[in-house]
BATORVO-306380 format. One line per 10 residues: for each residue y, x, z of N, C-alpha, C, O. Coordinates in nm, 2 decimals. Layout:
<atoms>
Y,X,Z,Y,X,Z,Y,X,Z,Y,X,Z ~ ...
</atoms>
This chain:
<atoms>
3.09,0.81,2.90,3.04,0.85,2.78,2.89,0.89,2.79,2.81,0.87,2.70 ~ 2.85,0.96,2.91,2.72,1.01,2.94,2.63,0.91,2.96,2.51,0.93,2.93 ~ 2.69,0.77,3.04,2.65,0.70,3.04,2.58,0.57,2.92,2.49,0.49,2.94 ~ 2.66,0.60,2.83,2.64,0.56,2.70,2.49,0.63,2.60,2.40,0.59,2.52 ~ 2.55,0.75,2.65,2.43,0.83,2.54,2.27,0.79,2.59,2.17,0.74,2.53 ~ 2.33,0.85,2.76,2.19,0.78,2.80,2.11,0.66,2.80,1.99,0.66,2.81 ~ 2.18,0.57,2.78,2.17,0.44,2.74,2.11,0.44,2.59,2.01,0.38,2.58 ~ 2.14,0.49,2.51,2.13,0.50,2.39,1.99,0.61,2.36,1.91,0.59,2.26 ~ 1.98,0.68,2.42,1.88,0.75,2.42,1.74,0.63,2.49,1.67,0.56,2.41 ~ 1.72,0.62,2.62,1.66,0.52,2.64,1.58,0.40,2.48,1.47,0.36,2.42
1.72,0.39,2.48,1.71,0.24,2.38,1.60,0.31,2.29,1.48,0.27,2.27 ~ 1.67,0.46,2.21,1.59,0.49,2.12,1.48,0.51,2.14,1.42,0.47,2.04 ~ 1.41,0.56,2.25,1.30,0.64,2.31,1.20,0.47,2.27,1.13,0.47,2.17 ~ 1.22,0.36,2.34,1.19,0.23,2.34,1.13,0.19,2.20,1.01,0.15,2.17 ~ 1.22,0.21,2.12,1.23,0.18,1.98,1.16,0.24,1.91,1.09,0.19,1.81 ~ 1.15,0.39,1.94,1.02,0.45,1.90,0.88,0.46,1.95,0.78,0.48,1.89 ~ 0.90,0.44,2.08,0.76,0.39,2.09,0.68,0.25,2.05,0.56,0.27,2.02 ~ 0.74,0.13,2.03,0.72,0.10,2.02,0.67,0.09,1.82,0.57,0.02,1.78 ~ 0.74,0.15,1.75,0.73,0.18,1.64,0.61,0.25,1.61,0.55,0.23,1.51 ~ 0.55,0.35,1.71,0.48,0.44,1.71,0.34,0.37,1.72,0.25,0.39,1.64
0.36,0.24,1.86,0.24,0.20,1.86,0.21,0.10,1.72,0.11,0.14,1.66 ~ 0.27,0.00,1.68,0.28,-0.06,1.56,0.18,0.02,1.44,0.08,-0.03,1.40 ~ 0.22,0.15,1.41,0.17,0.24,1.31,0.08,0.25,1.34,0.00,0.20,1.25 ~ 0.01,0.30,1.49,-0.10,0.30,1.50,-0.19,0.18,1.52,-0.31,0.20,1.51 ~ -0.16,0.06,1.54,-0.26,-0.06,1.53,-0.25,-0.08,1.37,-0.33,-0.16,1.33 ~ -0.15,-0.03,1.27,-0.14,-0.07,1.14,-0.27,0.05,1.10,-0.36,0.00,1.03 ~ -0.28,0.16,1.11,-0.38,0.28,1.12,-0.52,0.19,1.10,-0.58,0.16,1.00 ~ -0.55,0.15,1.29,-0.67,0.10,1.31,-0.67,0.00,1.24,-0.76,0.04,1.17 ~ -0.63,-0.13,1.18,-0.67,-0.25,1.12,-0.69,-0.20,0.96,-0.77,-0.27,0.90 ~ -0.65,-0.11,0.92,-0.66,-0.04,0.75,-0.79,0.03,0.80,-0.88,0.02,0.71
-0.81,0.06,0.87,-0.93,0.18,0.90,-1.08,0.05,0.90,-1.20,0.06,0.87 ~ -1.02,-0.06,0.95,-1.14,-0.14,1.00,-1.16,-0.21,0.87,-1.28,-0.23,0.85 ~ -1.05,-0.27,0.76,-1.06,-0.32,0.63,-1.16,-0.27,0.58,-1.27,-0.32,0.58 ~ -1.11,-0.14,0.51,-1.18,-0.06,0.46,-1.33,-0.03,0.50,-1.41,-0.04,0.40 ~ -1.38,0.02,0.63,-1.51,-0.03,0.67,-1.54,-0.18,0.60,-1.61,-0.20,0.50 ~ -1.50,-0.25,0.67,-1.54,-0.37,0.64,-1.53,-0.43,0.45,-1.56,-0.55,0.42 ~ -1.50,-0.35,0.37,-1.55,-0.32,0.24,-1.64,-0.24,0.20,-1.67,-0.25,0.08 ~ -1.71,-0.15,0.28,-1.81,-0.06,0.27,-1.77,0.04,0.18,-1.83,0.09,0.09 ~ -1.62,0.09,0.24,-1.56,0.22,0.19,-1.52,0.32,0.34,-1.43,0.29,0.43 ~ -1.58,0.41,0.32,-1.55,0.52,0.45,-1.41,0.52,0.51,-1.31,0.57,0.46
-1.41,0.45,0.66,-1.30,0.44,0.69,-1.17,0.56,0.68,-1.05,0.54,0.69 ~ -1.22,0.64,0.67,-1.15,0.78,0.69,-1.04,0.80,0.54,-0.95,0.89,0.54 ~ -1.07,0.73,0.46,-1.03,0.69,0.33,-0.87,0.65,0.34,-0.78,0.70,0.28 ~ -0.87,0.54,0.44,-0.71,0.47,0.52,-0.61,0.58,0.53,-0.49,0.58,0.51 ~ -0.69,0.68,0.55,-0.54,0.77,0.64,-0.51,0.87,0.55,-0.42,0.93,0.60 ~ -0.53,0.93,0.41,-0.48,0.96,0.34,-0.43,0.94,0.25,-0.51,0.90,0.16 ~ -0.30,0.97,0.22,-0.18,0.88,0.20,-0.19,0.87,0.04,-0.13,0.76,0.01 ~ -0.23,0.92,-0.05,-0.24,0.92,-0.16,-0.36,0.81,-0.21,-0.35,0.70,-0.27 ~ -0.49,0.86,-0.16,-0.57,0.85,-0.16,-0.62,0.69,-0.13,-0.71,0.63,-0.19 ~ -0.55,0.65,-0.02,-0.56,0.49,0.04,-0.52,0.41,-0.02,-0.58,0.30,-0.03
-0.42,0.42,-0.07,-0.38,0.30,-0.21,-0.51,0.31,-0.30,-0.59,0.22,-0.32 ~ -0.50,0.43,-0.35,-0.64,0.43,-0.46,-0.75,0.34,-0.44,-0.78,0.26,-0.53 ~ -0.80,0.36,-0.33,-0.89,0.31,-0.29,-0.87,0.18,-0.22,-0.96,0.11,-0.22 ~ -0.75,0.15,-0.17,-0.69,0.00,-0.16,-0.72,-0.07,-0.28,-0.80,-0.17,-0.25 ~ -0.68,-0.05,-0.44,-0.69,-0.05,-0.51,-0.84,-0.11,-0.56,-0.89,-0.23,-0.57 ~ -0.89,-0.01,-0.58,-1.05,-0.02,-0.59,-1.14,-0.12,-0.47,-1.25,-0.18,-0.50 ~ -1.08,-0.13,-0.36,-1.11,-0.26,-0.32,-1.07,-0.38,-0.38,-1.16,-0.45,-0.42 ~ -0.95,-0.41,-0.38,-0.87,-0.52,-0.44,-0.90,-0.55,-0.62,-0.89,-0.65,-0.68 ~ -0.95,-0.43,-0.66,-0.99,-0.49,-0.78,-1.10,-0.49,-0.86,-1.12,-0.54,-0.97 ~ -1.21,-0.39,-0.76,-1.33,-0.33,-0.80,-1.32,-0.22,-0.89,-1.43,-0.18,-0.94
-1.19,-0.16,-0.94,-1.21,-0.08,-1.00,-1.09,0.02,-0.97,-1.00,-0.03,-0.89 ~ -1.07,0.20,-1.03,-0.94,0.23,-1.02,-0.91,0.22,-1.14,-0.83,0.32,-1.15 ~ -0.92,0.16,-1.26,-0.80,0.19,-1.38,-0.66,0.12,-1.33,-0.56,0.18,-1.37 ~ -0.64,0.00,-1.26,-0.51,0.02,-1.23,-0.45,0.16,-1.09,-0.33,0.17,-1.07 ~ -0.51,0.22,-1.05,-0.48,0.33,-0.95,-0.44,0.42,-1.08,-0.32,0.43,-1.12 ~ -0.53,0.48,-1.13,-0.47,0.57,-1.25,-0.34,0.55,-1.33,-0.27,0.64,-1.38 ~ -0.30,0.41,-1.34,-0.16,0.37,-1.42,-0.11,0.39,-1.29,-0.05,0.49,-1.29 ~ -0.10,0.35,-1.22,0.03,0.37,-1.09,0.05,0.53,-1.09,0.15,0.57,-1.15 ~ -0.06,0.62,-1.01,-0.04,0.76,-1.07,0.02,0.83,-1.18,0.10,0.93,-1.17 ~ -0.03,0.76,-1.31,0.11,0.79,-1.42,0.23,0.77,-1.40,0.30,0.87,-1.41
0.28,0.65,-1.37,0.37,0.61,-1.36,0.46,0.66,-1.23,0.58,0.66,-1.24 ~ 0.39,0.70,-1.11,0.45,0.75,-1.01,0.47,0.93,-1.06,0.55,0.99,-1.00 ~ 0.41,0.99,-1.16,0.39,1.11,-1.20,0.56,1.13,-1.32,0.63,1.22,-1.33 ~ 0.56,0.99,-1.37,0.65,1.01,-1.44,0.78,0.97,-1.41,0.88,0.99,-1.48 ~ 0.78,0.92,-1.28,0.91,0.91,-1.21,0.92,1.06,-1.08,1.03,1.11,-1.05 ~ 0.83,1.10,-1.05,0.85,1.24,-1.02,0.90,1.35,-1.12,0.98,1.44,-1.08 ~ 0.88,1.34,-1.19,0.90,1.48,-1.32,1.06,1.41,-1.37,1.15,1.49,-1.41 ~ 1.08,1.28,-1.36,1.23,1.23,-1.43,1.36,1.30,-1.29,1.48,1.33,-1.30 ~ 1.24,1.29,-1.14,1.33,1.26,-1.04,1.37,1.45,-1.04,1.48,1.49,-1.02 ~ 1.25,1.54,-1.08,1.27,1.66,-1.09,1.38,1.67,-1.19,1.47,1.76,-1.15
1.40,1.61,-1.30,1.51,1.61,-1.41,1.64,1.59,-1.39,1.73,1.64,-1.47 ~ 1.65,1.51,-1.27,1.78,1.45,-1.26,1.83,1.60,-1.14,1.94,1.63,-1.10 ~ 1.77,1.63,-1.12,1.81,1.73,-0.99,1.85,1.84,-1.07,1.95,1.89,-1.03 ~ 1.79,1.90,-1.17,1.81,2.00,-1.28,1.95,1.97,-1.34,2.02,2.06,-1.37 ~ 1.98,1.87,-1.36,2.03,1.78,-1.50,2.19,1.91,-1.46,2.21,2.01,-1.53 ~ 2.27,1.88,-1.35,2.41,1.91,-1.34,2.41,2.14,-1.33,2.51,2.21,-1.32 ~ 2.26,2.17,-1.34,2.25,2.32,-1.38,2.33,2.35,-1.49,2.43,2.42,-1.51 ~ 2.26,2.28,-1.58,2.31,2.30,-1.72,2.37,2.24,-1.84,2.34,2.24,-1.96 ~ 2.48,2.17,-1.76,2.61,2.07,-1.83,2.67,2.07,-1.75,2.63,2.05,-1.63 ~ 2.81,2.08,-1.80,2.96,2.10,-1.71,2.96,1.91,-1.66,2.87,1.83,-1.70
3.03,1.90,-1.61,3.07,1.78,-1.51,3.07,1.66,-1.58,2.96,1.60,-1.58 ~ 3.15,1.63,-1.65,3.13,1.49,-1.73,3.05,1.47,-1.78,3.03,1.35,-1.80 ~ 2.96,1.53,-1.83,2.86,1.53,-1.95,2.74,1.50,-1.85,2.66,1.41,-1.88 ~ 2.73,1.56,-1.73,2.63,1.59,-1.64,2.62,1.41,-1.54,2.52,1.34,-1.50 ~ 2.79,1.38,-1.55,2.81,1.25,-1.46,2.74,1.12,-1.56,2.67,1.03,-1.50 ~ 2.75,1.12,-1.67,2.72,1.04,-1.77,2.58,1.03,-1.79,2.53,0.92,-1.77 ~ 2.50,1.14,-1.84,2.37,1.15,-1.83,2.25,1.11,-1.69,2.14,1.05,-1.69 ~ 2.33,1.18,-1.57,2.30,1.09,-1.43,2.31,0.95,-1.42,2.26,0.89,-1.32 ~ 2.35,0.92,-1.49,2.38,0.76,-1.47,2.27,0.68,-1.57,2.21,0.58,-1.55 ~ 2.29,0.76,-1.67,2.14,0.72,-1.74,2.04,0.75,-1.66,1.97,0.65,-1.64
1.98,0.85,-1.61,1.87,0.91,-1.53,1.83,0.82,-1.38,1.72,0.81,-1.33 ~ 1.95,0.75,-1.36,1.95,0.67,-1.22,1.90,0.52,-1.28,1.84,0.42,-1.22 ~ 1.94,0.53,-1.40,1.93,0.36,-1.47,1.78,0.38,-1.52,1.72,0.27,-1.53 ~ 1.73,0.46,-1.53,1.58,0.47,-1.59,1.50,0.47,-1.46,1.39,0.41,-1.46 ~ 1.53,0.52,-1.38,1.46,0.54,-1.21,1.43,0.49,-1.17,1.33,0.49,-1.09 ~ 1.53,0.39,-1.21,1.55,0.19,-1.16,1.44,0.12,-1.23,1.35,0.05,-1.18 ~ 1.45,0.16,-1.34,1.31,0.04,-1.47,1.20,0.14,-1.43,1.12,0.06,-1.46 ~ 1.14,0.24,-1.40,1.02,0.33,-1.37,0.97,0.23,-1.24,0.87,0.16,-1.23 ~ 1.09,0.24,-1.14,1.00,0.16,-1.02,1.00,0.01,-1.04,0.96,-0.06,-0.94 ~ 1.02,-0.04,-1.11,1.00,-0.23,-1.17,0.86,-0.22,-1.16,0.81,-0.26,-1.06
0.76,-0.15,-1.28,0.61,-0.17,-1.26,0.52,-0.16,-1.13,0.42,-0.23,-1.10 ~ 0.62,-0.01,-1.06,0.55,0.01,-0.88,0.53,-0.09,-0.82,0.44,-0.12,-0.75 ~ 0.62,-0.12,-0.83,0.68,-0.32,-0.70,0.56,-0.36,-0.80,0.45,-0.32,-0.74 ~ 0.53,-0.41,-0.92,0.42,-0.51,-0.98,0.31,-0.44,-0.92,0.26,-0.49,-0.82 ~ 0.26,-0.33,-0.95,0.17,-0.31,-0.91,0.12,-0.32,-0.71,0.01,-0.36,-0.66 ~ 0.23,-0.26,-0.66,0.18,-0.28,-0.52,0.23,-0.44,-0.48,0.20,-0.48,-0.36 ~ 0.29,-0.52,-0.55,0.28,-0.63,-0.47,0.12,-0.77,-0.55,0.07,-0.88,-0.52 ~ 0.10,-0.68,-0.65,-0.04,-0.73,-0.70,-0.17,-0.70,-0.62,-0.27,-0.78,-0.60 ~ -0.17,-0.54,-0.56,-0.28,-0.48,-0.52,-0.25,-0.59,-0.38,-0.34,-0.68,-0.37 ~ -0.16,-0.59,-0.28,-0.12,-0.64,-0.14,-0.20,-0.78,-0.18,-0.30,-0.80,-0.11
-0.18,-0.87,-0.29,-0.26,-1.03,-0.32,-0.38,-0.98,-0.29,-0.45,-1.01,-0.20 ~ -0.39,-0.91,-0.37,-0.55,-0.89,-0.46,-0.63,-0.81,-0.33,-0.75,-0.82,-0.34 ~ -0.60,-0.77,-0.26,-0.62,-0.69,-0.10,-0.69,-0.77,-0.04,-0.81,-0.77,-0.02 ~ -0.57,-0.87,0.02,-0.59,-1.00,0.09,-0.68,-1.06,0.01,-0.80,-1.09,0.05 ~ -0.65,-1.09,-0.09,-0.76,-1.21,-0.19,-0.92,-1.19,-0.14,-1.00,-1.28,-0.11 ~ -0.93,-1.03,-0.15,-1.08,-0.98,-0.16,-1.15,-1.02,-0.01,-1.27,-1.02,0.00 ~ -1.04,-1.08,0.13,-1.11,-1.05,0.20,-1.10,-1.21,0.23,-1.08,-1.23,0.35 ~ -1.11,-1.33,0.13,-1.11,-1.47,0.13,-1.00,-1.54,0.18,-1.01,-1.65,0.23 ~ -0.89,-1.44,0.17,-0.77,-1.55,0.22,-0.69,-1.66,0.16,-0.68,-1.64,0.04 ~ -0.64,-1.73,0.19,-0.56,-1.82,0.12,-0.47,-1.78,0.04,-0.43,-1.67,0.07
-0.39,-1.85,-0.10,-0.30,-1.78,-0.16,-0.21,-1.74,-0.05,-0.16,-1.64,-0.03 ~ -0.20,-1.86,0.02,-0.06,-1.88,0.12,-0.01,-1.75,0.19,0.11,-1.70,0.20 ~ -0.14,-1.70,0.23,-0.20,-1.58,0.32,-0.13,-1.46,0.21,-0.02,-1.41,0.22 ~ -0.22,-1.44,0.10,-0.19,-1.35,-0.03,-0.11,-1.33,-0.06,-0.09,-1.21,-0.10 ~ 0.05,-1.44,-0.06,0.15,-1.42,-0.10,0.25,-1.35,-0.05,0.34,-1.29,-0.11 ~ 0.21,-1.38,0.17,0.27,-1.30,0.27,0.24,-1.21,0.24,0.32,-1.12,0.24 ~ 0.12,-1.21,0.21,0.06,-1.04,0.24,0.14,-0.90,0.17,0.13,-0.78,0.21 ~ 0.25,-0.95,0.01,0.32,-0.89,-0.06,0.40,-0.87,-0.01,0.43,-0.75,-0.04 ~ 0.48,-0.94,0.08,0.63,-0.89,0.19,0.63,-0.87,0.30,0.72,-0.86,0.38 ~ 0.49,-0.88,0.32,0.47,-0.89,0.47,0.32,-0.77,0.52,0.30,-0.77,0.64
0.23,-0.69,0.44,0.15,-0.62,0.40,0.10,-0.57,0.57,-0.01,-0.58,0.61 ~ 0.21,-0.54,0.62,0.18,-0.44,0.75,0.13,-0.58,0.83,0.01,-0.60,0.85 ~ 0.20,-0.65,0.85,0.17,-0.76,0.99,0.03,-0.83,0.93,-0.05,-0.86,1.02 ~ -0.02,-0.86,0.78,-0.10,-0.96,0.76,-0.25,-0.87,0.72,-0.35,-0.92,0.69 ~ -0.21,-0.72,0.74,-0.30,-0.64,0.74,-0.35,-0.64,0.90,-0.45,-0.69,0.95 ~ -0.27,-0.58,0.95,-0.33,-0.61,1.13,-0.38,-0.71,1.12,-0.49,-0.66,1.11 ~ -0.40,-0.86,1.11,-0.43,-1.00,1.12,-0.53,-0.97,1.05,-0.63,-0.97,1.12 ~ -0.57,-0.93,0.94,-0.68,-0.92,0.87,-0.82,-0.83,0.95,-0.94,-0.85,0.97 ~ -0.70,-0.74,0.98,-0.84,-0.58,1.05,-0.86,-0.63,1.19,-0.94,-0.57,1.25 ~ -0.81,-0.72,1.25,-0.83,-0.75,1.39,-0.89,-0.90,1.38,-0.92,-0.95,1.49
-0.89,-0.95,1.30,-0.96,-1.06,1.28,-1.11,-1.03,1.28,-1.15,-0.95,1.19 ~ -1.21,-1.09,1.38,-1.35,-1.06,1.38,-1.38,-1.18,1.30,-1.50,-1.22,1.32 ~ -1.34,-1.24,1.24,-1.41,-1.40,1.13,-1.37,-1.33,0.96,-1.42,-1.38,0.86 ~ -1.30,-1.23,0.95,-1.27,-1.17,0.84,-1.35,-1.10,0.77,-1.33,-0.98,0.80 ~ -1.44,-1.11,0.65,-1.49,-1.01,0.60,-1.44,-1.02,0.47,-1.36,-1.09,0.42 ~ -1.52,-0.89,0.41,-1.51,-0.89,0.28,-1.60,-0.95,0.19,-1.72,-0.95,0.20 ~ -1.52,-1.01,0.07,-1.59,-1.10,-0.01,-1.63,-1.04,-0.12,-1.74,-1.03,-0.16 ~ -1.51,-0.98,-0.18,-1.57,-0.93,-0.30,-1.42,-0.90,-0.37,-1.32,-0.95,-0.32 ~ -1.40,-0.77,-0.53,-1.31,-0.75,-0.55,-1.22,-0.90,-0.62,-1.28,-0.95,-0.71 ~ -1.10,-0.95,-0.59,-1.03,-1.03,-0.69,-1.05,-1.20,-0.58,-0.98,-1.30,-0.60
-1.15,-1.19,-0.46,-1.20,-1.27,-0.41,-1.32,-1.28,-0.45,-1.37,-1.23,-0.35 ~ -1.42,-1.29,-0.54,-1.52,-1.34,-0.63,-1.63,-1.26,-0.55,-1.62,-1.13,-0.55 ~ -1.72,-1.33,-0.46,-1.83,-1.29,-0.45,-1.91,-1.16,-0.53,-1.99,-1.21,-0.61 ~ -1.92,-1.03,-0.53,-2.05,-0.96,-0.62,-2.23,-0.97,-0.56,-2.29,-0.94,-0.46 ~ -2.26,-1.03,-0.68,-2.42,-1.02,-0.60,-2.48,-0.93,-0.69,-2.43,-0.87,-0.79 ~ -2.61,-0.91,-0.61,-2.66,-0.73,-0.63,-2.81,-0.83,-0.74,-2.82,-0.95,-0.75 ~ -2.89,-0.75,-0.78,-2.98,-0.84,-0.82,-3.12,-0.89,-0.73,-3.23,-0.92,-0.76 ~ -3.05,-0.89,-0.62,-3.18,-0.94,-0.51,-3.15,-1.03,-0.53,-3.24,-1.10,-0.56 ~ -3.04,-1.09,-0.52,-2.99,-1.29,-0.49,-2.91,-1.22,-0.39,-2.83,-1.31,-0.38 ~ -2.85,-1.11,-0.26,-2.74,-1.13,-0.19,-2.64,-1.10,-0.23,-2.61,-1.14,-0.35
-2.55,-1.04,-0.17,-2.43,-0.94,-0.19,-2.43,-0.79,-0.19,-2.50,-0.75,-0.09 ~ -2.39,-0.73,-0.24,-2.40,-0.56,-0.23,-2.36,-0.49,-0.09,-2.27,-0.41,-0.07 ~ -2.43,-0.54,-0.02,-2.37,-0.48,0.13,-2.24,-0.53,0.19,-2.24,-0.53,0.31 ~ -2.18,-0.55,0.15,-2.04,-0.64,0.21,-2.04,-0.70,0.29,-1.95,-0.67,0.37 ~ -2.13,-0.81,0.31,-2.12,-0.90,0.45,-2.28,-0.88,0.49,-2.36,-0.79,0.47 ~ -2.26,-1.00,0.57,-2.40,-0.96,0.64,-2.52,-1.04,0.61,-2.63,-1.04,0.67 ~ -2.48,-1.12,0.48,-2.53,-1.23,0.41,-2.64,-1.16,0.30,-2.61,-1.08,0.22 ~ -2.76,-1.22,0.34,-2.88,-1.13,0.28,-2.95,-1.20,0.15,-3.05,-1.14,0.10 ~ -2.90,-1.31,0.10,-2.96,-1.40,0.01,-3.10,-1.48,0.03,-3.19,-1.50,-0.05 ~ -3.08,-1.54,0.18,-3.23,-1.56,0.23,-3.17,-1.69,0.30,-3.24,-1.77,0.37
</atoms>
């Protein structure tokens, strides 16, 4: 049996390192994106905050960050509700209402998935990838992000894909393309 655990410990140790390093090359390639949009890399690593600004890459703006925010604000305050709910209603009444509260939890996170698997396109889009590329990038976010941040042929184009030019004739700092 000692034999086993140890075995099993091992495996795990393995499993998590390697997990560990993953996170961290998923870290560095978000950290390098984001540079490579001319937003402060340091922006990547907080956790709130890096969607936002994922966001505001992917679409040049945050009014969709602000709707995800609501919407993540109002499945927090429902998720605080449902925890409350069995305080103050005896059992059946409590089992019934839970069930409504779990079925609404369900339709709150429908729009999250729209939204993060739109921002994940629109991510990739901005930095001139193929839909093909864009469409992985929705189920596949972590691996085609590394491929993106460790790609030295990869820059940024602009939010949506679409080029922005500044009124010189280049680009607003983004690439290294000067209008000349």
């Amino acid at each position: 049996m000692e034999a086993l655990l140890g075995a099993f410990a091992i495996f795990y140790i393995f499993i998590l390192l390697i997990s560990l390093a993953i996170a961290i090359l998923g870290i560095i390639a978000q950290w390098r994106l984001f540079e490579k949009a001319g937003e402060p890399g340091w922006s990547s690593i907080i956790p709130v905050y890096n969607f936002m600004q994922m966001i505001k890459i992917a679409t040049g703006t945050f009014k969709l960050a602000w709707i995800y925010l609501a919407i993540c604000g109002v499945y927090f305050i429902g998720t605080i509700g449902m925890i409350m709910i069995p305080l103050f209603m005896d059992s059946d009444a409590a089992t019934a209402v839970m069930a409504l509260a779990y079925l609404g939890s369900f339709v709150i996170m429908i729009p999250l998935y729209i939204i993060a698997g739109y921002t994940s396109y629109m991510f990739a889009k901005s930095y001139g990838k193929s839909d093909i590329f864009c469409i992985l990038s929705i189920f596949f976010s972590g691996i085609t992000f590394i491929i993106m941040g460790f790609d030295s042929s990869t820059s940024y184009v602009g939010p949506k894909g679409v080029p922005q030019y500044n009124n010189y004739g280049g680009y607003n700092g983004y690439n290294n393309y000067n209008g000349y």
